[in-house]
C-alpha positions as CSV (number, residue, x, y, z in Angstrom):
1,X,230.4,56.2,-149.1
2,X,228.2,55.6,-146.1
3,X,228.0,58.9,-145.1
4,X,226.4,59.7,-148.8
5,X,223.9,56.7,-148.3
6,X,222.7,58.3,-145.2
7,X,222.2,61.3,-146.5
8,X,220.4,60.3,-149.4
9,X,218.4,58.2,-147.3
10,X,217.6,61.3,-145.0
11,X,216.6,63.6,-148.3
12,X,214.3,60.6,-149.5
13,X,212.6,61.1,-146.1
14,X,212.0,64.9,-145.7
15,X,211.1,64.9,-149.0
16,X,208.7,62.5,-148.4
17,X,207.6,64.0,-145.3
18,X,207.1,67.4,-147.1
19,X,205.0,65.6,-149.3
20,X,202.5,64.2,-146.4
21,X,202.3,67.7,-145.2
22,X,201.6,69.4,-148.1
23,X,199.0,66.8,-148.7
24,X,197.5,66.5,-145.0
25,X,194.2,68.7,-145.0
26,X,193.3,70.8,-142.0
27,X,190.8,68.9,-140.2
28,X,187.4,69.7,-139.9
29,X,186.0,71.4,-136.2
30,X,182.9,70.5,-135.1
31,X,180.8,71.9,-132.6
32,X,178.9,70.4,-130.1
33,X,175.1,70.5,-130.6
34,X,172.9,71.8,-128.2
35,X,171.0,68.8,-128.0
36,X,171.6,66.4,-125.1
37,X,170.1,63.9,-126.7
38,X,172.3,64.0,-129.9
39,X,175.3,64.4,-127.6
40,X,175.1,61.5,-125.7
41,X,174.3,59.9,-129.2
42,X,177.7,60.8,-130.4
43,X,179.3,59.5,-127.4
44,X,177.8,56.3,-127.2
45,X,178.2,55.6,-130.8
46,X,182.5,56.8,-129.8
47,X,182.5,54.6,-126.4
48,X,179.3,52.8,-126.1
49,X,180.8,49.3,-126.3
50,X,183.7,49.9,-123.9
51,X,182.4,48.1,-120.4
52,X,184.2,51.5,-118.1
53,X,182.3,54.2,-120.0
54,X,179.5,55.4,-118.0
55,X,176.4,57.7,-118.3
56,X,174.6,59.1,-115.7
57,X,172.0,61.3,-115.9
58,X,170.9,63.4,-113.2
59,X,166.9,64.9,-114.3
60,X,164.3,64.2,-116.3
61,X,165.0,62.8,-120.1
62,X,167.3,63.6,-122.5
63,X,164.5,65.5,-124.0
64,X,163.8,67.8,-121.4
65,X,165.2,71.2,-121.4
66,X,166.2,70.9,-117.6
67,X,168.2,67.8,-118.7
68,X,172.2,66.8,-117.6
69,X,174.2,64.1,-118.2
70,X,177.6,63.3,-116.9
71,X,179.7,60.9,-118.9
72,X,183.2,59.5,-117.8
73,X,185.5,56.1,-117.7
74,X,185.1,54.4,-114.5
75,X,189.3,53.4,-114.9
76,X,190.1,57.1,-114.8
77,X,188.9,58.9,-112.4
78,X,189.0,59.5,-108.7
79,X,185.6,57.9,-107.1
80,X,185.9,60.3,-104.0
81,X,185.8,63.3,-106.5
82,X,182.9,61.8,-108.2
83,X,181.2,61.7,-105.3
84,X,181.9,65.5,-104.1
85,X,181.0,66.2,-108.1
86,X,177.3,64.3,-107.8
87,X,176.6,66.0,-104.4
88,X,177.5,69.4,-106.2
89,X,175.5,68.5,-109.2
90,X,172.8,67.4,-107.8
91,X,172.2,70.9,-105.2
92,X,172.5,72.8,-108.2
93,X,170.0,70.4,-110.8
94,X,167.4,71.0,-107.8
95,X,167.6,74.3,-107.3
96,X,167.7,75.3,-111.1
97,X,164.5,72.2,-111.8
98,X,162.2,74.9,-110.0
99,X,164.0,78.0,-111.2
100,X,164.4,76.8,-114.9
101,X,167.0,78.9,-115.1
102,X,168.9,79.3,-118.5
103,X,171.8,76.9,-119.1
104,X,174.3,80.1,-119.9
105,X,173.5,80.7,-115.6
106,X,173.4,77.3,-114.5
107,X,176.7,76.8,-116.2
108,X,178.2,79.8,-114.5
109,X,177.2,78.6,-111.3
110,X,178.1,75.5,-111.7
111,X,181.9,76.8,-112.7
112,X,181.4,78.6,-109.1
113,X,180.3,75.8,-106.9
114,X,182.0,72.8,-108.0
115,X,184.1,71.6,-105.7
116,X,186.9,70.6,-108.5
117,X,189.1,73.6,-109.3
118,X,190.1,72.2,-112.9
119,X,187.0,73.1,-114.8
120,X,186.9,74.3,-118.4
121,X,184.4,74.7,-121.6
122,X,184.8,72.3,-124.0
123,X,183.1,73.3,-127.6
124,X,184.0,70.8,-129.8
125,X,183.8,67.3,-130.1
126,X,187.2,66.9,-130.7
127,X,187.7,68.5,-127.1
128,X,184.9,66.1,-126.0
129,X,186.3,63.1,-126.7
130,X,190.2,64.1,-125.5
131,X,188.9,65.7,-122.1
132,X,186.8,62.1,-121.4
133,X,190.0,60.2,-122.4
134,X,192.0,62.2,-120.1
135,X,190.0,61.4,-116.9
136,X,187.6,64.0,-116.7
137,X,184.0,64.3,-116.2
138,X,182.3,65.7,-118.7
139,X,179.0,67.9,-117.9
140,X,176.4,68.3,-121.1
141,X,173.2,70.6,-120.8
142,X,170.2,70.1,-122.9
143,X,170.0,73.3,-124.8
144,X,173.7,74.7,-123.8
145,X,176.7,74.8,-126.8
146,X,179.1,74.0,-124.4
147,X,179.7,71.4,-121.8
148,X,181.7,71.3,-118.7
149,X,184.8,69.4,-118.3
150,X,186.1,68.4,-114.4
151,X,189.7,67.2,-114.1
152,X,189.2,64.3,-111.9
153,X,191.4,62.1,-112.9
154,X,192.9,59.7,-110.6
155,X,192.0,55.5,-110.4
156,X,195.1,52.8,-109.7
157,X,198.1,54.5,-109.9
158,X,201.5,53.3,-108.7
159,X,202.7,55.1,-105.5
160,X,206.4,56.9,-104.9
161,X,208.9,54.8,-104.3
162,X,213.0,54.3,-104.2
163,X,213.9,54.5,-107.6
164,X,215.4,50.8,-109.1
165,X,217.4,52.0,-111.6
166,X,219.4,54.5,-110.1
167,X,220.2,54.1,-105.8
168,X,222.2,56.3,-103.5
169,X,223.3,55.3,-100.3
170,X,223.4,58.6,-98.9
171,X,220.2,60.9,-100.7
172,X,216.3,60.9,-101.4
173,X,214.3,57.4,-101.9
174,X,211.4,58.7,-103.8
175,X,211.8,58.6,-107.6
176,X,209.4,59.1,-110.0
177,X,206.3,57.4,-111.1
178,X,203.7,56.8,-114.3
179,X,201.6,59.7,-113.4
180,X,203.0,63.2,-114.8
181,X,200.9,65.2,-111.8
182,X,202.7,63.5,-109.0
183,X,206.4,64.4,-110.8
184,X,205.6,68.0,-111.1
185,X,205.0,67.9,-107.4
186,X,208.0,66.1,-107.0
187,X,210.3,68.3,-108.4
188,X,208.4,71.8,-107.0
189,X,209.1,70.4,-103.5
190,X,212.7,70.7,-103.8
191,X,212.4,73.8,-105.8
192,X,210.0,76.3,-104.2
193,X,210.1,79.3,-106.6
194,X,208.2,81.0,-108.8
195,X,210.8,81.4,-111.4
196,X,210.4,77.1,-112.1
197,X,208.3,76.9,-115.2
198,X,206.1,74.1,-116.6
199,X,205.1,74.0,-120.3
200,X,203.0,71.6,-121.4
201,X,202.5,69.9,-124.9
202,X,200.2,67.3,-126.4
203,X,202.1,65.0,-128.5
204,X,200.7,62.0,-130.8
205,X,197.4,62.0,-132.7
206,X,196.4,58.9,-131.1
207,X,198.2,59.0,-127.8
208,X,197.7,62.8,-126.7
209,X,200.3,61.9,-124.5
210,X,201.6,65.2,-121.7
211,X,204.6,66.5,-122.1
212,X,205.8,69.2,-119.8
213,X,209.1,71.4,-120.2
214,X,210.6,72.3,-117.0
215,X,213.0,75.1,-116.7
216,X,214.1,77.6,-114.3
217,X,213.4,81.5,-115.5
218,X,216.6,84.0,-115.9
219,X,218.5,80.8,-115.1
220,X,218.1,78.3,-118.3
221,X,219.9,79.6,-121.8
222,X,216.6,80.9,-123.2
223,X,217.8,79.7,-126.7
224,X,218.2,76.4,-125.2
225,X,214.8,76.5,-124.3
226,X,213.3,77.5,-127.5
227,X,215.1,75.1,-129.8
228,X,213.6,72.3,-127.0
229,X,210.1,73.9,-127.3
230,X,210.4,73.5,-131.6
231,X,211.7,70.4,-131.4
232,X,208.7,69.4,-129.4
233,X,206.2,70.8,-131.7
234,X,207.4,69.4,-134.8
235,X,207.0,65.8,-133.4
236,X,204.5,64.8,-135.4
237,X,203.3,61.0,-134.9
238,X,200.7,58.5,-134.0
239,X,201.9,57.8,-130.4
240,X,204.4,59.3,-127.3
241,X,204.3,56.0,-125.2
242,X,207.9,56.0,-123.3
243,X,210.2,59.3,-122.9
244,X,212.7,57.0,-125.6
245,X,210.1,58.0,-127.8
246,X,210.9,62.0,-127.3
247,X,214.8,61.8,-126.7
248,X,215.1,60.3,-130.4
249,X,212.5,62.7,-132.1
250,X,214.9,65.7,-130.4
251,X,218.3,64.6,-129.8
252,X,221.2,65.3,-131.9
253,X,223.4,63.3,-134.0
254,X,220.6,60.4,-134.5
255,X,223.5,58.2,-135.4
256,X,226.3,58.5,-132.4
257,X,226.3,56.0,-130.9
258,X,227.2,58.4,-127.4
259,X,223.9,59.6,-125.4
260,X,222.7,62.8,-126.1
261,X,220.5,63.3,-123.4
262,X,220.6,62.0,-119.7
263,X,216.9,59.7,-119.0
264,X,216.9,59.9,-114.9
265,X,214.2,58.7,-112.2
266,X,215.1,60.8,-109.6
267,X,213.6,63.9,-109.0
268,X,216.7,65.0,-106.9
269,X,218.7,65.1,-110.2
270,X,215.9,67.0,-112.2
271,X,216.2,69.5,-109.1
272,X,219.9,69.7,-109.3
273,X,220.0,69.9,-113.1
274,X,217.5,72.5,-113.4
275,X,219.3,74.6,-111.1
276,X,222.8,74.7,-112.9
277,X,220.7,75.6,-116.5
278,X,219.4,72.7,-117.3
279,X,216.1,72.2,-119.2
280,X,214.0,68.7,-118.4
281,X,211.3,67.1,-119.8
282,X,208.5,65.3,-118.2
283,X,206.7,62.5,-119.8
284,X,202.9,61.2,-118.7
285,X,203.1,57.3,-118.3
286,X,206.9,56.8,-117.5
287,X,209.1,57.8,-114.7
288,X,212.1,58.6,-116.5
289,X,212.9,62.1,-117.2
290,X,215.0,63.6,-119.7
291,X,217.3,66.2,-119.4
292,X,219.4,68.4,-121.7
293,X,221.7,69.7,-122.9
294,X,224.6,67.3,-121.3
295,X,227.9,66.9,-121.7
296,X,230.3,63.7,-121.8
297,X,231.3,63.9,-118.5
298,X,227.7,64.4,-116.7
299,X,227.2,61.0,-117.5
300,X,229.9,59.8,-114.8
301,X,228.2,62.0,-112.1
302,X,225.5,60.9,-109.7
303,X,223.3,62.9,-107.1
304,X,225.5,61.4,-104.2
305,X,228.8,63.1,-105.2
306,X,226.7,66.6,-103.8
307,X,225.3,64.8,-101.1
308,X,229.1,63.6,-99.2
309,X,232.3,64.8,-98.9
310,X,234.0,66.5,-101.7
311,X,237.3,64.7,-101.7
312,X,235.1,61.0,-101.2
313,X,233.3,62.4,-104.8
314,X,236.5,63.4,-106.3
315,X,238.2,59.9,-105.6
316,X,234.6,58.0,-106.9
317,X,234.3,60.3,-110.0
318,X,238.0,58.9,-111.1
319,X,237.1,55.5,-110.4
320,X,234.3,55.7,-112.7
321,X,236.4,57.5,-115.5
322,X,239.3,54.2,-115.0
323,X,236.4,52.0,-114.7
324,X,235.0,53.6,-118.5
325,X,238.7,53.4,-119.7
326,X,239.1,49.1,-118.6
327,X,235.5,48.7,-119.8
328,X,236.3,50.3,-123.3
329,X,239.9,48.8,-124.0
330,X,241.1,45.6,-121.7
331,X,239.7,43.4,-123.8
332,X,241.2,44.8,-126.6
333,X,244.6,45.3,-125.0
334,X,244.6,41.5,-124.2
335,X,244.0,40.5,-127.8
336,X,246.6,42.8,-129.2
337,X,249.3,42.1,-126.0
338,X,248.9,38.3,-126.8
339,X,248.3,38.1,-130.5
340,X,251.2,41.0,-131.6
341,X,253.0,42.5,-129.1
342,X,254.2,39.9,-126.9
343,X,257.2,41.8,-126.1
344,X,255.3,43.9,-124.2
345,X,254.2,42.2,-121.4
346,X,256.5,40.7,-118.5
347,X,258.6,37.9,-119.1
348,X,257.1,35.8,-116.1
349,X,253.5,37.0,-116.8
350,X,254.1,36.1,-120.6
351,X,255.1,32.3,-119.6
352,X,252.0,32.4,-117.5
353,X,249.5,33.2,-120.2
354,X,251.1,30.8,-122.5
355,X,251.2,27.9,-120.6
356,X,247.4,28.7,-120.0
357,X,246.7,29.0,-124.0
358,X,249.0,26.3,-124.8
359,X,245.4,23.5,-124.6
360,X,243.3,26.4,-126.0
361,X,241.7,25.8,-129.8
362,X,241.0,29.1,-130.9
363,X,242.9,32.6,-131.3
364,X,242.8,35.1,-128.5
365,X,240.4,36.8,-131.0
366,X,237.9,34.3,-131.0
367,X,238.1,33.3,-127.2
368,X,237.3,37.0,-126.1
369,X,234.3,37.3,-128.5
370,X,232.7,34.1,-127.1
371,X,232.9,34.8,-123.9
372,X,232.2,38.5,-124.4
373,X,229.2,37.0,-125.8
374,X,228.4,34.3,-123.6
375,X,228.4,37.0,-120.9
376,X,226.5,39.3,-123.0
377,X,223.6,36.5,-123.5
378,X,223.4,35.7,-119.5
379,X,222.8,39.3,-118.4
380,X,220.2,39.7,-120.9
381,X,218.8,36.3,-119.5
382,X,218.8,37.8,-116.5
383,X,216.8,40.7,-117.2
384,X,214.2,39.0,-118.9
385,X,213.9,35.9,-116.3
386,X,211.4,36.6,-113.6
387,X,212.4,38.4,-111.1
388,X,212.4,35.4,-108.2
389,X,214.9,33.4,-111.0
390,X,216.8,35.9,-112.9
391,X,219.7,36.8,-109.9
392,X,220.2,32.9,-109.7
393,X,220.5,32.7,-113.7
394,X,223.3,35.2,-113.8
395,X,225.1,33.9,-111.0
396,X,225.1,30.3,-111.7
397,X,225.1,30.8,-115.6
398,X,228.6,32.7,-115.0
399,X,230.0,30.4,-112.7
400,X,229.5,26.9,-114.0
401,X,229.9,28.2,-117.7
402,X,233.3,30.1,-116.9
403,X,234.9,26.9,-114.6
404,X,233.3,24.8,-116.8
405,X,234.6,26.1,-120.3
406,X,238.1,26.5,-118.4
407,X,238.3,23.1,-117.7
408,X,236.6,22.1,-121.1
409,X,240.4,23.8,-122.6
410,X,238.2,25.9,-124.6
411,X,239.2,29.2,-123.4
412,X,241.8,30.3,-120.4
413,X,241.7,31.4,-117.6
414,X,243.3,34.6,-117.8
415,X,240.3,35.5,-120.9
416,X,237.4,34.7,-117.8
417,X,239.3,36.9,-115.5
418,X,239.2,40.0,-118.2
419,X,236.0,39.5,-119.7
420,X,234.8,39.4,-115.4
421,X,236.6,42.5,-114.4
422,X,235.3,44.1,-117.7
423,X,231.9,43.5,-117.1
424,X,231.9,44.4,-113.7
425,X,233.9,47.7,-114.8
426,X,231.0,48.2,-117.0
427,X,228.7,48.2,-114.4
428,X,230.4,51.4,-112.4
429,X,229.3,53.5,-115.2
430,X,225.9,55.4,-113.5
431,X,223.6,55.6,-116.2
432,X,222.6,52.7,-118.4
433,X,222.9,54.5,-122.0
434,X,226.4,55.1,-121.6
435,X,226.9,52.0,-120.5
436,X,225.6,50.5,-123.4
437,X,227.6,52.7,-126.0
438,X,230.5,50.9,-124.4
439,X,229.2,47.9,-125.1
440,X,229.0,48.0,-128.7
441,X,232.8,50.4,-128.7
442,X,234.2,47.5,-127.2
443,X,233.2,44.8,-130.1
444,X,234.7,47.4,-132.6
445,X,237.7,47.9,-131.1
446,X,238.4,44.1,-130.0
447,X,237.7,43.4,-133.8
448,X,240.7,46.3,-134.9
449,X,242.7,44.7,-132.2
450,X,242.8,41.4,-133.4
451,X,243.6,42.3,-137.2
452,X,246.1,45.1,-136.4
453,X,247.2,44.7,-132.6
454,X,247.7,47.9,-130.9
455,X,247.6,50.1,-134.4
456,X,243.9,48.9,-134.8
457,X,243.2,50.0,-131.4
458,X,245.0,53.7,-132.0
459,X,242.8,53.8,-135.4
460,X,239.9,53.2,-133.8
461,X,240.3,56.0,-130.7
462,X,241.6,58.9,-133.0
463,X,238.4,58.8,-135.1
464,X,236.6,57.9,-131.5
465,X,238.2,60.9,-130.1
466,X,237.7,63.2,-133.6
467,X,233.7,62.1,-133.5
468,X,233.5,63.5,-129.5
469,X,234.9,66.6,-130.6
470,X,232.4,67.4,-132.9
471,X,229.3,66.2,-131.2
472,X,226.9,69.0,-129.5
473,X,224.2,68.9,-127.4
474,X,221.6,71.3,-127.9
475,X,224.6,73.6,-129.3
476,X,227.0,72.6,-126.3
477,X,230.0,71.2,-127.1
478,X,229.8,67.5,-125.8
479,X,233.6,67.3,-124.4
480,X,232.8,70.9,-122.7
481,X,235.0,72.3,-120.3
482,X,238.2,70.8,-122.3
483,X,236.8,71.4,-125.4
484,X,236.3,74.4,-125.7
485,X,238.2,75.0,-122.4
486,X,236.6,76.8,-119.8
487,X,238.5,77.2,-116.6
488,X,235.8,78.1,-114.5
489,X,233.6,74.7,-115.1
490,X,237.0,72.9,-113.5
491,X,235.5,73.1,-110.0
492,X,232.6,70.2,-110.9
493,X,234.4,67.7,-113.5
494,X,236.8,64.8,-112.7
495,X,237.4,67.4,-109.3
496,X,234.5,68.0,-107.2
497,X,235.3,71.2,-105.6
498,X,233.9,71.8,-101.9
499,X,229.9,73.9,-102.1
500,X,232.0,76.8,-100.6
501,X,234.2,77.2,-103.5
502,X,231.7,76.4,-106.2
503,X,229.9,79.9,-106.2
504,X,229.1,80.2,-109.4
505,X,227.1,77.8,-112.0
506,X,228.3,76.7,-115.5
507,X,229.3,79.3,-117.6
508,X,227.7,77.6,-120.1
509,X,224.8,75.7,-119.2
510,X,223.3,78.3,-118.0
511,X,223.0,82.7,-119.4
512,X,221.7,84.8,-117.1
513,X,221.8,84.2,-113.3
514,X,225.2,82.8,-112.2
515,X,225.3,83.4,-109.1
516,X,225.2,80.5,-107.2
517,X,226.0,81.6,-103.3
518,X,227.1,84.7,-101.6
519,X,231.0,85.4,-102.8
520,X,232.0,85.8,-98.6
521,X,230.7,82.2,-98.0
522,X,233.0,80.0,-96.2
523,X,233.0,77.1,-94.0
524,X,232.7,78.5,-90.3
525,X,236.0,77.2,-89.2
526,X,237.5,78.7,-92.6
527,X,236.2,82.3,-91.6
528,X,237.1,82.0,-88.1
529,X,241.1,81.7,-88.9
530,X,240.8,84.1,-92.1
531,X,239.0,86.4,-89.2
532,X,241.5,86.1,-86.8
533,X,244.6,86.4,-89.6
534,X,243.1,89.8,-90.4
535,X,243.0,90.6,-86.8
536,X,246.8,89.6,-86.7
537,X,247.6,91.8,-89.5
538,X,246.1,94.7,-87.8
């Protein structure tokens, strides 16, 4: 029955949608007029009452056939460019003032001299107006069709730094920042070929915002690739202000509540990801990457587990899969244990939990969704509070609240002790969005659990279990290697094999180029003894 009302409701839309577009009119191209005069009209009458847009002009009036005007926001671009620009500019407006040379020449020359390597023509106003908004300088020419647009962009920006969201002990500090120029550089550093490819997109009608593709040639699934690059031309919308904007405009299943795409800060784990097959995508104005497709279990593996000892990552990766499981279920297993099936916990652990409950008012169902709650509420306190306050909120607020509502008799202690170990479970998980899928699981299942006991728990994983089976990423199965099973992806799942064994990437992830390392490559201690058994044999 649901499933019908969403699909109605998602035929009500594209049919709407079709409508718009069959309704939406190409719009109309104009061309910038010769005149400078008119030009500088039109941009005056766009920006004139914003304080940071500037005009200079370098000779004579508007009027003049020798005249030039530059026009730019003070906000966006680089004041030691400008002045390199102005220096440039004004060598050239002398030299062509007693020449009179045509503006078709000056322009070439000036595309020749300029010490700014990002020029282009511009020939429209609607190219006008973007390549200002972008941080450029725009050059206009009395008498000339075109104008000249220098890419010197720049103003406050916020420099690299260790990434907050996601910390390593052992790994790169720098993670990515607001400014989509500085993140390509980031990630061609650790990747020095010319096989890493950028493509770049303009996305919103009122944004513009950049959004680059990143993929590595002969080593990304090229139909991976193109099904990314469709997705991101259909986006059609007002504004791209926050890569969340792009993973829900692209991902699949809309409504699963299980991440389809990984959102990272690190430039390390673009690197890493584009080199198994991986595609990413870049967003101007946010530091959080996106990368696809994923699987379930990439979503319990951080950049550390390459960066120290294989059997130290095996042992962490399993911690984090028991720490999913406790996060998902204990609360649930408490209420059904206590509420139905007594008879399955220990005699002397069962007197324990009763004589704790015996002063308590409310049901075991009731006492794990308030403090479930109650937790809930305090972190979210604490991420809102101010920095300075929010680490003493959390603390406090879960300390005196717990003891307090303990000693109140209004839940036990045993119910503090789960919800604590669950949170903190929670908390293992590396990346936030799966994190909070767990989050809302949990509530379902502690709801089954305390109508049905361990029955409502089993009917809530099978269809759990059935919905991760069918779920794909960008046409990969989403419980890939075990479903569909694929023996050679074993080496880097719950097992992290050793670099030397792992000679090959996924079979999947990525098409062409699987070759990781060498076939003969061994640890030097390794080929020593298989060296000296051979020379035994002989």
């Amino acid at each position: 029955m649901l499933g019908r009302w969403f699909k109605r409701v998602f035929s009500q839309q594209k049919q709407q949608s079709q409508k718009i577009e069959k309704s939406k009119k190409q719009p109309e191209v104009h061309s910038i007029n010769p005149s400078l005069a008119h030009t500088l009209l039109l941009l005056k009458d766009q920006f004139g009452q914003s304080p940071d847009f500037t005009v200079r002009t370098l000779s004579g009036q508007p009027a003049d056939p020798s005249g030039m005007a530059v026009c730019y926001f003070e906000g966006l671009i680089d004041q030691k460019l400008l002045t390199s620009l102005f220096e440039g500019l004004i060598r050239e407006d002398s030299d062509h003032t007693q020449s009179k040379t045509n503006p078709n020449q000056i322009a070439s020359r000036l595309l020749e001299k300029l010490p700014s390597g990002n020029i282009q023509i511009i020939r429209t106003e609607d190219q006008l107006f973007t390549e200002v908004l972008s941080g450029s300088a725009v050059i206009i020419m009395n008498n000339c069709p075109f104008s000249l647009a220098v890419m010197i962009s720049g103003g406050a920006r916020r420099s690299v730094e260790e990434p907050s969201s996601q910390t390593v002990v052992r790994g790169p500090k720098e993670g990515f920042t607001e400014d989509i120029t500085t993140n390509i550089a980031l990630v061609r550093r650790k990747i020095r070929s010319p096989k890493l490819k950028f493509e770049t997109h303009d996305i919103g009608q009122l944004t513009h915002t950049t959004v680059v593709l990143a993929y590595i040639q002969d080593v990304a699934n090229p139909d991976v690739v193109e099904e990314i690059t469709q997705r991101l031309k259909s986006i059609d919308t007002d504004s791209i202000l926050e890569s969340g904007y792009i993973e829900e405009f692209i991902q699949d299943a809309p409504l699963s509540p299980f991440p389809m795409i990984i959102d990272t800060e690190r430039p390390d784990t673009v690197a890493g990801s584009l080199l198994d097959g991986q595609v990413a995508v870049l967003v101007d104005g946010t530091p959080f990457a996106l990368i696809a497709p994923v699987t379930f279990f990439n979503f319990f593996q951080t950049p550390e587990d390459y960066y120290q000892r294989y059997d130290i990552s095996t042992f962490l990766r399993c911690l984090r899969l028991v720490a999913f499981l406790v996060s998902l279920l204990l609360p649930s297993l408490y209420i059904a244990l206590t509420t139905f099936q007594q008879e399955m916990i220990p005699t002397t652990l069962l007197i324990s939990l009763t004589a704790q409950r015996e002063g308590t008012p409310f049901p075991a169902l009731v006492e794990t969704l308030l403090m479930e709650v109650t937790f809930e509420v305090i972190r979210e306190a604490g991420i809102r509070m101010p920095r300075v306050v929010g680490p003493a909120i959390s603390i406090v607020g879960a300390l005196v609240i717990g003891q307090a509502a303990v000693e109140a008799g209004l839940v036990s202690a045993a119910i503090v002790i789960v919800v604590s170990f669950t949170a903190i479970s929670n908390f293992v998980i590396p990346y936030f969005s799966m994190s909070s899928a767990i989050r809302l699981l949990r509530f379902v299942l502690m709801f089954l659990a305390g109508f049905l006991g361990l029955f409502g728990i089993l009917a809530g994983l099978i269809p759990l279990l059935a919905h991760l089976l069918s779920l794909k990423s960008f046409g990969i199965d989403y419980l890939m290697p075990y479903s569909p099973f694929f023996k050679s992806n074993m080496k880097d799942l719950v097992i992290r094999a050793p670099w030397w064994a792992m000679k090959t990437r996924p079979n999947v992830k990525s098409s062409k180029n699987r070759i990781r390392q060498a076939p003969h490559q061994y640890p030097k201690g390794t080929s020593n003894r298989l060296d000296n058994m051979k020379e035994s044999e002989q």
